[in-house]
TORGU-796011 format. One record per residue: residue number from 1; residue in one letter; chain; x, y, z of N, C-alpha, C in turn. Coordinates in Angstrom, 1 decimal. Example, Ala and Ser with C-alpha at 12.3 -4.5 7.8 and 13.67 -1.06 7.14 Angstrom:
<atoms>
ATOM   seq   type   mol      nc1      nc2      nc3     cac1     cac2     cac3      cc1      cc2      cc3
ATOM     1      a     A     13.2     -5.7      7.8     12.3     -4.5      7.8     13.2     -3.3      7.8
ATOM     2      s     A     12.8     -2.2      7.1     13.7     -1.1      7.1     12.9      0.0      7.9
</atoms>
This chain:
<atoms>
ATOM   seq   type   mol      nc1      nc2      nc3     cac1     cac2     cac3      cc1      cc2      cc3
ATOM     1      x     A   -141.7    -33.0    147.6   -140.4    -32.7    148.0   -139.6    -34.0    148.5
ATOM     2      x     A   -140.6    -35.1    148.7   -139.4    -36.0    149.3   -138.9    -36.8    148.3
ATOM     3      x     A   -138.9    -36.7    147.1   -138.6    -37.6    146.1   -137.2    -36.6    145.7
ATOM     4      x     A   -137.0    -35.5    146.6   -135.8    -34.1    146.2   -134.8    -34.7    147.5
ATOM     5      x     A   -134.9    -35.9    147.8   -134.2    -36.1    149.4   -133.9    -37.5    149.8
ATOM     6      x     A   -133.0    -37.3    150.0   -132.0    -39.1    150.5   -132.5    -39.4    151.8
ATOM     7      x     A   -132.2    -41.0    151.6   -132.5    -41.5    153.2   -131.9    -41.0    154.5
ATOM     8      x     A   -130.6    -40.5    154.2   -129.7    -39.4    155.4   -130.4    -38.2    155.5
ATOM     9      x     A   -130.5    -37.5    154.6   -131.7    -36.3    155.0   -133.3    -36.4    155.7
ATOM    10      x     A   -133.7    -37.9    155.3   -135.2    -38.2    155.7   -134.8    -38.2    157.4
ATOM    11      x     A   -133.9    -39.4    157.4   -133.3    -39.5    158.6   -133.4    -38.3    159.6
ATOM    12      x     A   -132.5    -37.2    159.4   -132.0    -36.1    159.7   -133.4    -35.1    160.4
ATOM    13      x     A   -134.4    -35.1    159.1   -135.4    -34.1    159.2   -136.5    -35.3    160.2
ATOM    14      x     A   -136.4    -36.3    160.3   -137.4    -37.0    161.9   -136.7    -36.8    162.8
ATOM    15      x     A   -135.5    -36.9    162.8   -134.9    -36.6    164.4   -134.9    -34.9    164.7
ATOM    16      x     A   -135.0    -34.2    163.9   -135.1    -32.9    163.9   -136.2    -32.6    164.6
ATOM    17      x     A   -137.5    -33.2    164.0   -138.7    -32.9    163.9   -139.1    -33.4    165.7
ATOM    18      x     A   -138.5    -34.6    165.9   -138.5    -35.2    167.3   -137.9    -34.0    168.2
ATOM    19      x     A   -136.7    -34.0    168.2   -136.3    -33.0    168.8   -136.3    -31.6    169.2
ATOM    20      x     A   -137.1    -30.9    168.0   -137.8    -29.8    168.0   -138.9    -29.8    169.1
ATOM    21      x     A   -139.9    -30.8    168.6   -141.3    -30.8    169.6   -140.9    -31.6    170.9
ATOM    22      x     A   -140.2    -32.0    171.1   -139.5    -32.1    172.7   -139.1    -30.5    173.2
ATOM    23      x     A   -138.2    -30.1    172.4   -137.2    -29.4    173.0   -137.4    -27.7    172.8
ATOM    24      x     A   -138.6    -27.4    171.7   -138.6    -26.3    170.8   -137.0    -26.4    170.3
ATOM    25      x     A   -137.4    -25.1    168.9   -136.4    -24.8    168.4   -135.1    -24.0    169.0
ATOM    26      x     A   -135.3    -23.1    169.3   -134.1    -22.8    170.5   -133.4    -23.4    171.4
ATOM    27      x     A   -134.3    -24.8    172.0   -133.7    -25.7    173.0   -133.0    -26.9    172.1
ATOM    28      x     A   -133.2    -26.9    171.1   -132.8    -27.8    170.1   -130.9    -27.5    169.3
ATOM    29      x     A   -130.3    -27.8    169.6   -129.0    -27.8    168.9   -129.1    -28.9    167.6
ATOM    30      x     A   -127.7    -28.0    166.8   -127.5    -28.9    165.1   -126.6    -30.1    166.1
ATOM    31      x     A   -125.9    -29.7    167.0   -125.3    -30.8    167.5   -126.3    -31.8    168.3
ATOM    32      x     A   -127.3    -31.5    168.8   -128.0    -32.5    169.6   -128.5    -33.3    168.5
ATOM    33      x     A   -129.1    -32.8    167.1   -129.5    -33.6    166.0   -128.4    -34.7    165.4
ATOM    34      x     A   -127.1    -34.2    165.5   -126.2    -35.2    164.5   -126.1    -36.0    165.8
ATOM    35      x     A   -125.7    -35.7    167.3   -125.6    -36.8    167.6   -126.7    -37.6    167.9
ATOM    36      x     A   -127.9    -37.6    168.0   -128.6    -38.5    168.0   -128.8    -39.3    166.3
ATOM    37      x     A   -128.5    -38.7    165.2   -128.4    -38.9    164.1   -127.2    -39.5    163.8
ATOM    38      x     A   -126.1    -39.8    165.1   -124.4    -40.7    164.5   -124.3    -40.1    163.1
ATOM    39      x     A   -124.2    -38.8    163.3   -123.3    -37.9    161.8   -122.3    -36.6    162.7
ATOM    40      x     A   -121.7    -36.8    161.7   -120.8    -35.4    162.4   -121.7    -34.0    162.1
ATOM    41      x     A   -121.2    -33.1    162.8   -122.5    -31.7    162.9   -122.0    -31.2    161.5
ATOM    42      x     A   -121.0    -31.5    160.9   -120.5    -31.1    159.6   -121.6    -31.5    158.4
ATOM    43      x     A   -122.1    -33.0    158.4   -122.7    -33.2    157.6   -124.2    -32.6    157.6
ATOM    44      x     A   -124.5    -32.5    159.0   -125.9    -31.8    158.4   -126.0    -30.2    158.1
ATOM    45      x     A   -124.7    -29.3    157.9   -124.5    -28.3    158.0   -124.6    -28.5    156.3
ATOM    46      x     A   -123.8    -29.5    155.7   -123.4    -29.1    154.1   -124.6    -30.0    153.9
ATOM    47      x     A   -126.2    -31.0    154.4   -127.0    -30.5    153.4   -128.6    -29.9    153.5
ATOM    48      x     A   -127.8    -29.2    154.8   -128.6    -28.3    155.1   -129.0    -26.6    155.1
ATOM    49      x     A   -127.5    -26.9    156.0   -126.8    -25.1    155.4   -127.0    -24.0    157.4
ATOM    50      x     A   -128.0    -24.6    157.7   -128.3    -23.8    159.2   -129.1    -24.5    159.5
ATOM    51      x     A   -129.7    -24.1    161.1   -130.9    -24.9    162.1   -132.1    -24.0    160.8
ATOM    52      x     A   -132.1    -22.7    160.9   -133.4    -22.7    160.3   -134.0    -22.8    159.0
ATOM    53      x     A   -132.8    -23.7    157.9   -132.8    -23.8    156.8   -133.2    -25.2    157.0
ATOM    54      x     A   -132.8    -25.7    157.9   -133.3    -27.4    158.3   -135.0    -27.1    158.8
ATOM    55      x     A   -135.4    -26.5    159.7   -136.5    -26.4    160.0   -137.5    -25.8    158.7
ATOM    56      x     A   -136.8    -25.3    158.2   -137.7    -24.8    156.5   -138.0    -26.4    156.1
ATOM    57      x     A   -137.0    -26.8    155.8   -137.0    -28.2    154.8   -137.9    -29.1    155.6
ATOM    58      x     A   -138.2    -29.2    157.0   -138.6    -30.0    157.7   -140.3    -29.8    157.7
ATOM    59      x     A   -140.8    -28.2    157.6   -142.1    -28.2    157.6   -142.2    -27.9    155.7
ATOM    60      x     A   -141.6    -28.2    155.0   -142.0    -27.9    153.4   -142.5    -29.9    153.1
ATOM    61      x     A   -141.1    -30.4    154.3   -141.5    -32.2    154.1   -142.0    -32.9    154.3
ATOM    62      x     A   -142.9    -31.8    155.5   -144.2    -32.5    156.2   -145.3    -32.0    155.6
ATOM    63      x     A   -145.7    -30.8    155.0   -146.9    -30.2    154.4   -147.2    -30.0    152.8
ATOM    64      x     A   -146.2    -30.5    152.1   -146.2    -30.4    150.7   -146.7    -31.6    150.5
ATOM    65      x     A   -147.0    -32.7    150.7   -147.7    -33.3    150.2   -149.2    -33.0    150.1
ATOM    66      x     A   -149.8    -32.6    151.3   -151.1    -32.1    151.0   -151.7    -31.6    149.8
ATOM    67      x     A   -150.9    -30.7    149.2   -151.1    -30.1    148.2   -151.1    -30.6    146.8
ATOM    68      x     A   -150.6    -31.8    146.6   -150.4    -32.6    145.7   -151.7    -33.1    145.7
ATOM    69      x     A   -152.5    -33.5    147.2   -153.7    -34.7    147.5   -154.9    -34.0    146.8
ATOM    70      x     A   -155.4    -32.3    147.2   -156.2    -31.5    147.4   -155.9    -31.0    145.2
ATOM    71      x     A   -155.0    -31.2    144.7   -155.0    -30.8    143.3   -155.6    -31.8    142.4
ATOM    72      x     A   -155.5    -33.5    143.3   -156.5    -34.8    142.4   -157.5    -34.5    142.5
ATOM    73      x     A   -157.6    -33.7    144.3   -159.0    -34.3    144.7   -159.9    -33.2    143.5
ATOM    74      x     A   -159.6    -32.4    143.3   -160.4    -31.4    142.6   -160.8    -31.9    141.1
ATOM    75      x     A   -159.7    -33.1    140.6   -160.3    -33.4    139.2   -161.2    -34.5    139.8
ATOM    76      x     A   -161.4    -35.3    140.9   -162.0    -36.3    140.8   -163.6    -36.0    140.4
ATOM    77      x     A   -164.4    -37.2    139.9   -165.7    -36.9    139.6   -166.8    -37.5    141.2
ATOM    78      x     A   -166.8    -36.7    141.6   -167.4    -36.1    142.4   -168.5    -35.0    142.9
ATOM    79      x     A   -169.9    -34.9    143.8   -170.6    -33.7    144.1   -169.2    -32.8    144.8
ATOM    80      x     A   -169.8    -31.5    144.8   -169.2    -30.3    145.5   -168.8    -31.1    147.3
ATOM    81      x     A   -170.0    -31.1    147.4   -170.0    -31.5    148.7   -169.1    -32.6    149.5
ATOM    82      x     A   -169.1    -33.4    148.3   -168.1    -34.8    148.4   -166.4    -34.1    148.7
ATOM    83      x     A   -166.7    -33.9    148.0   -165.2    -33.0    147.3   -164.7    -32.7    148.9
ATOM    84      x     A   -165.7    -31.4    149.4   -165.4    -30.6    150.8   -165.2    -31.7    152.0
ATOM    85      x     A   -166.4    -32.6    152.3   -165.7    -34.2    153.0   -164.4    -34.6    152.9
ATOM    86      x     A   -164.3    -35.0    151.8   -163.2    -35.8    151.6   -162.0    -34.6    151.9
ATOM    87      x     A   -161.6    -33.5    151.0   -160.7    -32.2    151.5   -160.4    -32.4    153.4
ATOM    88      x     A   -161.4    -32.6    154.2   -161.5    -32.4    155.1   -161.0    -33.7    155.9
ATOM    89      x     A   -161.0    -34.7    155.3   -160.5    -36.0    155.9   -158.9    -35.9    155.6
ATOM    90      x     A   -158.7    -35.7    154.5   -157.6    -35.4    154.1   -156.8    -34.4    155.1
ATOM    91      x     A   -157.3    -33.4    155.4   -156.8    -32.5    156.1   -156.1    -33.0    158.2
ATOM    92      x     A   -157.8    -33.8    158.1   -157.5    -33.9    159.9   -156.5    -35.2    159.4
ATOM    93      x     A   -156.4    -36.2    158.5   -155.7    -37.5    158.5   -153.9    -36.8    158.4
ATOM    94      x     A   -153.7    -35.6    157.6   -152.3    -35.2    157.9   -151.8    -34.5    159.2
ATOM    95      x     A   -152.7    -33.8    159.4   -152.1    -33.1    160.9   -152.0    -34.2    161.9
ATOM    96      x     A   -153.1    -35.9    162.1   -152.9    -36.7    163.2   -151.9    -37.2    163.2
ATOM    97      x     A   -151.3    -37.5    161.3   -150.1    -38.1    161.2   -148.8    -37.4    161.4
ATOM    98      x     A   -148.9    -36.2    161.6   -147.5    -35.1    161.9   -147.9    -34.2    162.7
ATOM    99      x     A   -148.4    -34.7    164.0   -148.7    -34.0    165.3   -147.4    -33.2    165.5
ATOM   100      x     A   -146.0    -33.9    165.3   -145.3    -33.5    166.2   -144.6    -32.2    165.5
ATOM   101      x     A   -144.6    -32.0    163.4   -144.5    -30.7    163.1   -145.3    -29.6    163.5
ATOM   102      x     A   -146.8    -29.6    163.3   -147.5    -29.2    163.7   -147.7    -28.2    165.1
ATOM   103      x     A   -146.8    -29.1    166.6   -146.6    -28.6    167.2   -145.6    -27.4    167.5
ATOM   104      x     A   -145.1    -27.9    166.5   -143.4    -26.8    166.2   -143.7    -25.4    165.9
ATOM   105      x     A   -144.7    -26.1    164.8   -145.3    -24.5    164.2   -146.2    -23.8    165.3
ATOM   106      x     A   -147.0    -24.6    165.8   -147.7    -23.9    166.5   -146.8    -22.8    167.8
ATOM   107      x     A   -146.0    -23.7    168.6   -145.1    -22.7    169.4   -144.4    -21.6    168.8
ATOM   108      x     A   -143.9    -21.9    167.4   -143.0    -21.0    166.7   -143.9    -19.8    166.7
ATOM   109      x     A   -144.8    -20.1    166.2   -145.5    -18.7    165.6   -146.0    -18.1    166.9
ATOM   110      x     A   -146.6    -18.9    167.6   -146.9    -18.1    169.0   -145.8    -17.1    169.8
ATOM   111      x     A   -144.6    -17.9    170.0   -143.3    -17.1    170.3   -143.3    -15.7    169.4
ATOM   112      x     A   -143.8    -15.4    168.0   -143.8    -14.6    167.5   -142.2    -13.7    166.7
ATOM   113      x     A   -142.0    -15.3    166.7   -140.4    -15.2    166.2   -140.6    -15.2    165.0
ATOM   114      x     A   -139.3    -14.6    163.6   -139.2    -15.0    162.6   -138.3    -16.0    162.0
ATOM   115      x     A   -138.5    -16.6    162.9   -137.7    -18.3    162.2   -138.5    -19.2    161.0
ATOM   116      x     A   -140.2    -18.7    161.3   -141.0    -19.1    160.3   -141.8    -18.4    159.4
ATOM   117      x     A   -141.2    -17.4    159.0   -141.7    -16.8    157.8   -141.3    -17.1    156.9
ATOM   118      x     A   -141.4    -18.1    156.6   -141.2    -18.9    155.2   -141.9    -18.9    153.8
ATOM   119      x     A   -141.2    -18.1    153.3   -142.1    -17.6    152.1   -142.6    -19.1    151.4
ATOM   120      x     A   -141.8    -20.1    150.9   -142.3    -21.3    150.5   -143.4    -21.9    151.6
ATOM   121      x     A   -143.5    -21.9    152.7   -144.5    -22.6    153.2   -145.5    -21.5    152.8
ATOM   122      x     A   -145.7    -20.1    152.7   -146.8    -19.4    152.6   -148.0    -19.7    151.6
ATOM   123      x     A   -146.6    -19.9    150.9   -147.2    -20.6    149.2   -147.9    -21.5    148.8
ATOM   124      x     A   -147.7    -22.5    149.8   -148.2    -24.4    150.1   -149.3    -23.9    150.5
ATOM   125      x     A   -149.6    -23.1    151.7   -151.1    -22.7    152.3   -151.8    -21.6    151.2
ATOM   126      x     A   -151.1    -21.0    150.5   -151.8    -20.3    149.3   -152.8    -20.8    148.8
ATOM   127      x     A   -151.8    -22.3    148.1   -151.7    -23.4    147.1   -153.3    -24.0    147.4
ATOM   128      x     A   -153.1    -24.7    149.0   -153.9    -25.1    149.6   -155.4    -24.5    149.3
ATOM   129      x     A   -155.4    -23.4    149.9   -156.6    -22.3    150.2   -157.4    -21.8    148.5
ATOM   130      x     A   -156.4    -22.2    147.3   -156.9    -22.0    146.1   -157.8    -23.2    145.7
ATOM   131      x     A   -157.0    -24.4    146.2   -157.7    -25.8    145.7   -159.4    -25.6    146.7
ATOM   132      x     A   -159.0    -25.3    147.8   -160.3    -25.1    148.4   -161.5    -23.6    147.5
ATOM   133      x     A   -160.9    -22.8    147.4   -161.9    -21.8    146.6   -162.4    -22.5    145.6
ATOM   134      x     A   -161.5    -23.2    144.6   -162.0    -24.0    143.4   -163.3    -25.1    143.3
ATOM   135      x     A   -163.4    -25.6    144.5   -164.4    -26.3    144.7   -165.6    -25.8    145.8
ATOM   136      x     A   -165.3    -24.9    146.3   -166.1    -23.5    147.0   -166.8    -23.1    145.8
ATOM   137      x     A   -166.3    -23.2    145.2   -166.9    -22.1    143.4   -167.8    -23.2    142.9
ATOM   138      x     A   -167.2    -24.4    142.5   -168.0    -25.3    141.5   -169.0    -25.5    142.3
ATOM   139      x     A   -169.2    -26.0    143.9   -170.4    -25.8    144.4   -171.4    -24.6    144.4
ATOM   140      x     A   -171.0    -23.3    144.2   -171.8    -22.1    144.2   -172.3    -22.1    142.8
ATOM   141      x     A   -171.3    -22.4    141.5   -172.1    -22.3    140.1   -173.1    -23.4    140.2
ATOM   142      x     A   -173.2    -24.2    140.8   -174.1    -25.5    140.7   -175.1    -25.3    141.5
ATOM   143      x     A   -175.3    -23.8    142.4   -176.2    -23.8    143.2   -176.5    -24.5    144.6
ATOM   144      x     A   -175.7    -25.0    144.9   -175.6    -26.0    146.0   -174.7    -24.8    147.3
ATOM   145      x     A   -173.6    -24.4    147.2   -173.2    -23.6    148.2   -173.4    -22.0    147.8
ATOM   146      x     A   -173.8    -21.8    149.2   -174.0    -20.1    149.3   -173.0    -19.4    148.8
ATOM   147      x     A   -173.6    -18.3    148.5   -172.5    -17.2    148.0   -171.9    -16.2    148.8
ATOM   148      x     A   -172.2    -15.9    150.2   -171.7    -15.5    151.1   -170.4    -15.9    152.0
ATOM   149      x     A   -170.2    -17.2    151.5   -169.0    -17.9    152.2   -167.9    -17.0    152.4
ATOM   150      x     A   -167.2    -16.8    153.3   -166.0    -16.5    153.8   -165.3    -17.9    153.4
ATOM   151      x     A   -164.6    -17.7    152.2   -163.4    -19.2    152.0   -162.6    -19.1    153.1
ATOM   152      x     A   -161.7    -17.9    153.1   -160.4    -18.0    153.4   -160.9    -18.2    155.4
ATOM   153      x     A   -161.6    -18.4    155.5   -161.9    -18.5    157.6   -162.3    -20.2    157.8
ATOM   154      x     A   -162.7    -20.9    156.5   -163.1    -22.5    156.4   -161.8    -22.9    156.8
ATOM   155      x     A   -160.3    -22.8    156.1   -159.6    -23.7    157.2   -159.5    -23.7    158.7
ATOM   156      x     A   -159.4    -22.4    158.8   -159.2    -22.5    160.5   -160.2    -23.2    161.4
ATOM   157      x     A   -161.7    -23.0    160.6   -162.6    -23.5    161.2   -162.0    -24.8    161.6
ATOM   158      x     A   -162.0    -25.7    160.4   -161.2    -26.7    160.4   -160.3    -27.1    161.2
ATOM   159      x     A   -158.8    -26.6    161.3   -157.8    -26.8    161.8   -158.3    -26.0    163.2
ATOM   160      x     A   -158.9    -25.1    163.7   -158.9    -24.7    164.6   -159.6    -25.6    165.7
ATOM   161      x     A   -160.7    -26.8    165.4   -161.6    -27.6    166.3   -160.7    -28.5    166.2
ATOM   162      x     A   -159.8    -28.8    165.3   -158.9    -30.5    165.4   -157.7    -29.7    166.6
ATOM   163      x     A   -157.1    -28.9    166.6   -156.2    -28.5    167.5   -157.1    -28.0    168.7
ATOM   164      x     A   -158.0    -27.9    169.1   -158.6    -27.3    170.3   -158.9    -29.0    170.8
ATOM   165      x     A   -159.1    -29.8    170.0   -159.3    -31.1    170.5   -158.1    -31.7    171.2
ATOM   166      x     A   -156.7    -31.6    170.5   -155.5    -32.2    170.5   -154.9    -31.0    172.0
ATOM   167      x     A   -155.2    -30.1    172.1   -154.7    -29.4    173.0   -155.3    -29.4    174.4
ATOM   168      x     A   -156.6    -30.0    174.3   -156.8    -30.5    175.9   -157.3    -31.9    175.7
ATOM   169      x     A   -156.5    -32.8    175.3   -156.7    -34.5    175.1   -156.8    -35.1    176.3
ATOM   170      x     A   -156.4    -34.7    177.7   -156.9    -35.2    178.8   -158.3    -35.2    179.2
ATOM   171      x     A   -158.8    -33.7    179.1   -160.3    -33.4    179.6   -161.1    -34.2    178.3
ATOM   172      x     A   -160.6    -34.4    177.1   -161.8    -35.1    176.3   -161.4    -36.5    176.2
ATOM   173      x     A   -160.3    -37.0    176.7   -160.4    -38.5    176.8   -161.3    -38.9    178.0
ATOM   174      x     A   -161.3    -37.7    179.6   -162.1    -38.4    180.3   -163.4    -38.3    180.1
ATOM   175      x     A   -163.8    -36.9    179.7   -165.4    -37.0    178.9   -165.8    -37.7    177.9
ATOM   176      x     A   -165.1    -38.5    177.1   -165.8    -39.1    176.0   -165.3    -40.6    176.2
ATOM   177      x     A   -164.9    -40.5    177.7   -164.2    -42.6    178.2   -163.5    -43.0    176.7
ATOM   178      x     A   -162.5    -42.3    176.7   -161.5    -42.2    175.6   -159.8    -43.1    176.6
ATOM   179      x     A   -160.7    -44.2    176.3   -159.3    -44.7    177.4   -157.6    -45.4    176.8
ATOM   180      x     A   -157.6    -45.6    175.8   -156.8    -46.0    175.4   -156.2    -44.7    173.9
ATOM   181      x     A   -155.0    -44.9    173.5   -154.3    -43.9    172.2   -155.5    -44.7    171.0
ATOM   182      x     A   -155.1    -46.0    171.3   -156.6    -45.9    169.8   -157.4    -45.4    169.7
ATOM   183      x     A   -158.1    -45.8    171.0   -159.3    -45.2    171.0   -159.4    -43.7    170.5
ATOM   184      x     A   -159.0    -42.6    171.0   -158.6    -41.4    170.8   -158.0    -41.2    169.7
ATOM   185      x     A   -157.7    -41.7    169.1   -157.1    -41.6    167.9   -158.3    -42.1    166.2
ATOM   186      x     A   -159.1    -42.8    167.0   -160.4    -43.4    166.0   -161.2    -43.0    166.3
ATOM   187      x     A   -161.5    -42.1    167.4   -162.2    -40.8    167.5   -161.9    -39.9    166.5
ATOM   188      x     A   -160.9    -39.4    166.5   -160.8    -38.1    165.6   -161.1    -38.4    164.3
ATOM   189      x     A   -160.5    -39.7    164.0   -160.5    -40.3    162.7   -162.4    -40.2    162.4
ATOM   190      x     A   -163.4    -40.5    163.0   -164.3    -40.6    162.8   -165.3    -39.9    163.7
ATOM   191      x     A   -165.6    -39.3    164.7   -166.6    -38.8    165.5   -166.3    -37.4    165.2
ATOM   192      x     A   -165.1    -36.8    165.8   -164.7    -35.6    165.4   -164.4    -35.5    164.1
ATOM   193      x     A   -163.9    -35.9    163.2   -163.9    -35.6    161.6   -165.4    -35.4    161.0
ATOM   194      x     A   -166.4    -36.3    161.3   -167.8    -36.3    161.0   -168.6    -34.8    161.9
ATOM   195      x     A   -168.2    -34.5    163.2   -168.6    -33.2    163.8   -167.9    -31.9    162.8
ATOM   196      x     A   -166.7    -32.1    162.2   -166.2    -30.8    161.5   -166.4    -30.9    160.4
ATOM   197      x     A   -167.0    -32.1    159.5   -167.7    -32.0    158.1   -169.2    -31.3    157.9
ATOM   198      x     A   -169.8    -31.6    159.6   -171.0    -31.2    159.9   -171.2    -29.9    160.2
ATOM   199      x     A   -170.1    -29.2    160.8   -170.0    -27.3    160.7   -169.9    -26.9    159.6
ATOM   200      x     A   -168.9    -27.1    158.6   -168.8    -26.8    157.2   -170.0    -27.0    156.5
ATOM   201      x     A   -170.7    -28.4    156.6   -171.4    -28.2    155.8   -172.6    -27.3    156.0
ATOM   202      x     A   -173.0    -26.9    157.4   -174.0    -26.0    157.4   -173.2    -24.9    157.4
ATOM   203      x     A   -171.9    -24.6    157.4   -171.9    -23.0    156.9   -172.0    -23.1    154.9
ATOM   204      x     A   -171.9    -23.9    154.7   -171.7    -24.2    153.3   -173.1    -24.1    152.3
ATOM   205      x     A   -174.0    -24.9    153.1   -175.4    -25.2    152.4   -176.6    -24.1    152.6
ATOM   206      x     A   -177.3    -24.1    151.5   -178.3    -23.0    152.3   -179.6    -23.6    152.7
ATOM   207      x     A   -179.9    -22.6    153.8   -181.2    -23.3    154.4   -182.3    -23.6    154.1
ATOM   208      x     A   -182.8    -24.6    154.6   -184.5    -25.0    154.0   -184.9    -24.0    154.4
</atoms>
């Protein structure tokens, strides 16, 4: 999608994105975005159209890439297993890098509003969840993963331990003498990413 989008709209959709996860979306005005944006409210109305046609475009801009990453990874020559690793680095490396859409979504949907029933994002996580079955499968014809798998509960698994992490980052910086943003940040990249490749793979593998 971003190759569908000018430097004024990139612009547009990070100040959005900033000001959303400050402010949620309701606390958020098209006017608080143009003026922190030095545009008149006019322009982001004509290339955007509304707040929640901007917030569409804002999580299709942040999560459409993934789907691009997860359709190489599937041709690469690779074990099954490799494949599910790597899927999964890929996964926790986008959500650290766009904490602050992530957040958006997460309030949104909690509020239990329909501002985010966005049929095109549904699609992206469809999209997503197919590239995962696909390599769920070539591990199971190869014998290497079980056939009992629940595919569609592997992301949450996933997304669910990186966000339980990210949501009390005080209590696990002081338990794990996480004292600086790097530090905490090259955790996830590597301690925690290696603990959630480690769940999957024992739900994945079968037992000796």
């Amino acid at each position: 999608m971003e190759n569908d989008l000018n430097d004024k709209q990139i612009q547009i959709l990070k100040i959005a994105e900033t000001l959303f996860a400050e402010k949620g979306f309701d606390g958020t005005s098209i006017r608080d975005i143009s003026k922190e944006a030095k545009i008149n409210v006019a322009m982001v109305s004509y290339y955007f159209g509304s707040k929640e046609k901007l917030l569409e475009a804002l999580v299709l801009f942040k999560t459409s890439g993934l789907k691009e990453q997860l359709v190489n990874l599937i041709e690469e020559n690779l074990e099954p297993i490799e494949k599910i690793n790597k899927l999964i680095e890929l996964y926790i490396n986008r959500l650290n890098c766009n904490r602050g859409i992530y957040r958006i979504l997460h309030f949104e949907l909690a509020s239990k509003k329909k501002v985010l029933e966005l049929e095109s994002f549904t699609d992206i996580k469809k999209s997503n969840l197919k590239s995962l079955e696909l390599i769920i499968q070539e591990g199971q014809a190869k014998g290497v993963f079980r056939k009992d798998v629940i595919i569609p509960l592997l992301t949450p698994t996933i997304l669910g331990t990186y966000f339980h992490f990210q949501m009390n980052k005080p209590f696990f910086e002081e338990i794990l003498d996480l004292k600086t943003e790097e530090a905490y940040n090259n955790y996830i990249k590597t301690d925690l990413t290696k603990h959630i490749q480690q769940t999957i793979k024992a739900l994945l593998i079968y037992e000796n």
